[in-house]
N, C-alpha and C positions, 0 to 999 in steps of 0.2 A: 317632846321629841317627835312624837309620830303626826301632830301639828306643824311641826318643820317638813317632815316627809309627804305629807299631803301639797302642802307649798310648790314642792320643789316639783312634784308628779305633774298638779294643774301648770307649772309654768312649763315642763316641756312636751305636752301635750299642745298646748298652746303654739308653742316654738315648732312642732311638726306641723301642724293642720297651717299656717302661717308659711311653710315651705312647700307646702304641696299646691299652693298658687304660681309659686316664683320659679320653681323647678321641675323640670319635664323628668317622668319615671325614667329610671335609666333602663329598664325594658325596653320600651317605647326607640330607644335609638336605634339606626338600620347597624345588623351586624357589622357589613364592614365599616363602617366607622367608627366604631368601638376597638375593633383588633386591626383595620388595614393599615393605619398610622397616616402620617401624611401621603398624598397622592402624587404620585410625580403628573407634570405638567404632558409630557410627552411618554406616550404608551409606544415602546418596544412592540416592533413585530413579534408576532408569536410562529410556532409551529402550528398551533390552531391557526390561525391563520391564513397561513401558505397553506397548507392544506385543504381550506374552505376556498381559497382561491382555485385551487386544482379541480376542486369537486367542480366549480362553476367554472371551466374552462376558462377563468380571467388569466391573465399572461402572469409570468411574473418575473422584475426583474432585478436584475443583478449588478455590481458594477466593482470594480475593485478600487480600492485605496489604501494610501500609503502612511499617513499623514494627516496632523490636524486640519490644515486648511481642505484638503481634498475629502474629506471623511464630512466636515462642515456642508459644504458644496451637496456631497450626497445627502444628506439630512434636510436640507432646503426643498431638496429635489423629489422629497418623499420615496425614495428607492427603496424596493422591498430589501432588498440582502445586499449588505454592504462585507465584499472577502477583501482581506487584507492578505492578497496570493504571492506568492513566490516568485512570481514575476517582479517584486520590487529587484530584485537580483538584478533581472535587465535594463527596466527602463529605471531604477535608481540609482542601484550600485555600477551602474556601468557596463555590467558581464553580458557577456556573449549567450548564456546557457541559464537556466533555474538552477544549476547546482550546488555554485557557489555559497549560497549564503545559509547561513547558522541559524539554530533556534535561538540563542539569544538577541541577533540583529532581526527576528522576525519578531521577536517580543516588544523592543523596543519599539517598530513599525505598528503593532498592534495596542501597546498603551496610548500612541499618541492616536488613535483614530476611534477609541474607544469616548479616550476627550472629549472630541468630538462631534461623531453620528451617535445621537441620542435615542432613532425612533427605527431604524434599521436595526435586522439582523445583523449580527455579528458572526463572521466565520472567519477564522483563521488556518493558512494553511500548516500542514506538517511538510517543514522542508525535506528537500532529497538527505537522508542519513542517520534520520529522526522517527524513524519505525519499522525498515526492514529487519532488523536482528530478529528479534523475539515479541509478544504481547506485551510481557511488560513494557520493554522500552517504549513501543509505540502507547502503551496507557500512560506511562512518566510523562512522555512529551506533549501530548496532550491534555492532560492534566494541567502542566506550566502553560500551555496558550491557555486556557478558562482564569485560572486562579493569577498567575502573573500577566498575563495578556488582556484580561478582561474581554474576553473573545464569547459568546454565547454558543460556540461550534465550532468542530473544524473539518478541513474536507484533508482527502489522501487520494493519492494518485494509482492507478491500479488494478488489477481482478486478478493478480496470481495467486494461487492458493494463499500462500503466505499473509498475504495484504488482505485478500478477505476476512482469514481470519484474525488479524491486526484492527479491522475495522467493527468485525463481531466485536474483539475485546475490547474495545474502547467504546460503545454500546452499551454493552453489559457493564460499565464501570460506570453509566449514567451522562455520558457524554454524547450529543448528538452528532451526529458522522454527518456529510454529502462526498460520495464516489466520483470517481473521476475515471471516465472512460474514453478509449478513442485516442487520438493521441494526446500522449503524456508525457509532455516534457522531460520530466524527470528522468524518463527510459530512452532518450536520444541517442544513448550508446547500444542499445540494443536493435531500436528503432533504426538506428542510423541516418539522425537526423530529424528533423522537422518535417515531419510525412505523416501526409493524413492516410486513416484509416477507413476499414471497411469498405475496402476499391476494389473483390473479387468476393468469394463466396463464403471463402473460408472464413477471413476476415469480415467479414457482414456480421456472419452470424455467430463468430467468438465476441463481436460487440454487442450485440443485443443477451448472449448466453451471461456475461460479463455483468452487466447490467444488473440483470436479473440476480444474479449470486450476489452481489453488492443489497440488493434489494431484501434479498432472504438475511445477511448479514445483519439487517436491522437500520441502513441509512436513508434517510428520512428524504431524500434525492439526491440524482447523478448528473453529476456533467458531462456532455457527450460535446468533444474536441474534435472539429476536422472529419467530420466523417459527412458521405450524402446525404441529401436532403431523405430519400428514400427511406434507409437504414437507419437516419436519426426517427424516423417517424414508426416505423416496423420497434426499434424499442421502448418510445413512448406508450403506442398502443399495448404494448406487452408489457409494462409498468404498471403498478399502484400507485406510484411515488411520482414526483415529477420529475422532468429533466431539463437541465437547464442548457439550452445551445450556445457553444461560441464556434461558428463556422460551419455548422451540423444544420443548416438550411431552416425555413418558416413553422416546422412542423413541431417544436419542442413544447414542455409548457409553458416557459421563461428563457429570456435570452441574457447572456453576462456578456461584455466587455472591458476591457483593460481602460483604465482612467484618461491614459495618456494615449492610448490610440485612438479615442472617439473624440476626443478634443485637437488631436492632431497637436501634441504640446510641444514634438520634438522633431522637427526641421532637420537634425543633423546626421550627417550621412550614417553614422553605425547604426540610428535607431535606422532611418529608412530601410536598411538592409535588412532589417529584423520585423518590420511592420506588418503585421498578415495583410493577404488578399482579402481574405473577408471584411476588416475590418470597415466600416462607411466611418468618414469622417464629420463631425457633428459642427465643428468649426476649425481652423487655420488658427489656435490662441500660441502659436509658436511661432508663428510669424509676427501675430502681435507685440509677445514679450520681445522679441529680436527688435524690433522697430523701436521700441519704447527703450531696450537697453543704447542704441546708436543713437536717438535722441539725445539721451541724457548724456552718454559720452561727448557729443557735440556742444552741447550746453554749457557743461563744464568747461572745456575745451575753449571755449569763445568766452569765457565769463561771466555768459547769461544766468547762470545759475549757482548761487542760489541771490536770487533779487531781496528787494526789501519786502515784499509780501512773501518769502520766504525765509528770509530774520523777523522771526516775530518776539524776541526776547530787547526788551529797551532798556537803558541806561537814561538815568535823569541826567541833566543838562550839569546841578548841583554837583554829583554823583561823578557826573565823568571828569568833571574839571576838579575835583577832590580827587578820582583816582590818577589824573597825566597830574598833580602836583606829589602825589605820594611817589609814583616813578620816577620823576626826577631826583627828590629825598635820596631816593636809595641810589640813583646814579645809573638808572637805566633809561636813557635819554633818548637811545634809538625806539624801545618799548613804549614811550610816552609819544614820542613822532608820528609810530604808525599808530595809536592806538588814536591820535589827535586826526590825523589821516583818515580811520575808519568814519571817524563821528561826522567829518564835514561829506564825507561821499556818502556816509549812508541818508543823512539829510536832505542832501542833494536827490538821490533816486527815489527819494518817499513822497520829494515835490514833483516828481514827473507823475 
């Protein structure tokens, strides 16, 4: 017996010192390889980040999207912060105003851009009616853009008390915030209208004091809407945080624009009417789509389309003359005529 135990001892002594060639100590492995799991190919913008960005005065930028393909486009484009804003209300849903639309149709807009932009911030907004009541509500609703939206942030419109502290509590629940100063859509009924701010004294400096409260609130940066170049720059410098301009002049840390204003996607008269001054146009792709849709209507229209380099599915010779003998069978004779019909003109166009 203890003959057999000696056996067995010297054989996996053996069997170790014979692994200790073939296998590296699992000490020896860098920690995160051990616990990171697989690496995703595209690294997410971080808060770290944008924030090392800010420290190094590099710009940073912003762009909104709607949508898979659009969210795509941003991604390619390497964009720091891709919002999926409230603005789809205008330039998607049609409406005149940001108000209209629901947290559920802003969720939908956010899973498919999530799809999407891989390597971008994620922000989602909180639409108009989705956080004035109480903290809670406004943590609910932001809660459902992270978890159902796959949103990494979302930003709110605002500095009244109220919404400050809507923005604290959503903070404090672990969610990162960006404020939204200057004009704010949302508040058009009070605003009375699409009117920029900070254009007298008072107004100056309740946007920079704004800012600032937003800032003490805990939001990691503000966007400063429609206000001068001056006063967007008076609350930069009086920031820690960045701020991201759309219409608020040269002076921000980062600039955003709407998807379809900077592409000029929408030609048609409501958008025109709704278009900001500020906006620079990056290209005319709304003339392009117009031009390509009256192509193709004309195409169709003449019969140019679709050619035989656009029927790319074939019928063998055997094949077709089996299926016009099986139509007649059955006594669909007009069906065999044109089907015979297709074969000799598509023959015909394949030899031109």
């Amino acid at each position: 017996m203890m003959s057999f135990l000696r056996s067995i001892l010297r054989a996996t002594t053996h069997h170790r010192s014979s692994l200790k060639t073939h296998i590296r100590p699992f000490s020896n492995l860098p920690e995160n390889t051990v616990y990171s799991g697989p690496k995703q190919q595209n690294q997410r913008v971080t808060l770290s980040q944008l924030r090392l960005k800010h420290r190094n005065s590099q710009p940073i930028t912003m762009v909104t999207a709607y949508d898979y393909p659009s969210a795509v486009h941003l991604d390619i484009a390497n964009i720091d912060i891709c919002l999926v804003g409230d603005s789809a209300s205008m330039v998607v849903h049609g409406h005149d105003t940001t108000l209209p639309i629901t947290l559920d149709e802003m969720l939908v807009h956010c899973r498919a851009v999530a799809r999407g932009a891989k390597t971008p911030l994620l922000v989602g907004d909180l639409p108009f009616g989705t956080y004035e009541c109480s903290s809670k509500q406004a943590v609910d609703a932001a809660v459902r853009i992270l978890k159902e939206g796959g949103m990494d942030a979302i930003k709110l419109e605002g500095g009244s008390p109220s919404r400050i502290v809507a923005a604290k509590a959503i903070v404090e629940a672990g969610i990162a915030v960006i404020g939204h100063v200057g004009l704010t859509p949302q508040a058009i009924s009070v605003l009375g209208g699409f009117r920029p701010q900070g254009r007298n004294v008072a107004s100056a400096v309740k946007v920079v004091e704004t800012a600032l409260a937003l800032q003490e609130a805990g939001c990691f940066a503000v966007v400063l809407e429609c206000v001068p170049a001056p006063v967007a720059a008076a609350a930069t410098a009086a920031l820690q945080i960045p701020t991201i301009g759309i219409g608020a002049g040269p002076y921000c840390s980062g600039q955003v624009l709407v998807y379809h204003d900077l592409l000029g996607m929408l030609q048609h008269p409501h958008h025109a009417k709704v278009t900001p001054k500020f906006c620079k146009q990056y290209a005319r792709v709304g003339d392009v789509i117009n031009k390509a849709l009256l192509d193709y209507k004309e195409d169709v229209t003449n019969g140019s389309f679709p050619d035989a380099l656009h029927s790319p599915y074939k019928i063998s010779e055997t094949d077709a003359n089996g299926f016009l003998s099986e139509l007649q069978k059955l006594g669909f004779d007009k069906a065999a005529s044109a089907a015979s019909e297709a074969v000799q003109k598509m023959v015909t166009k394949s030899t031109k």
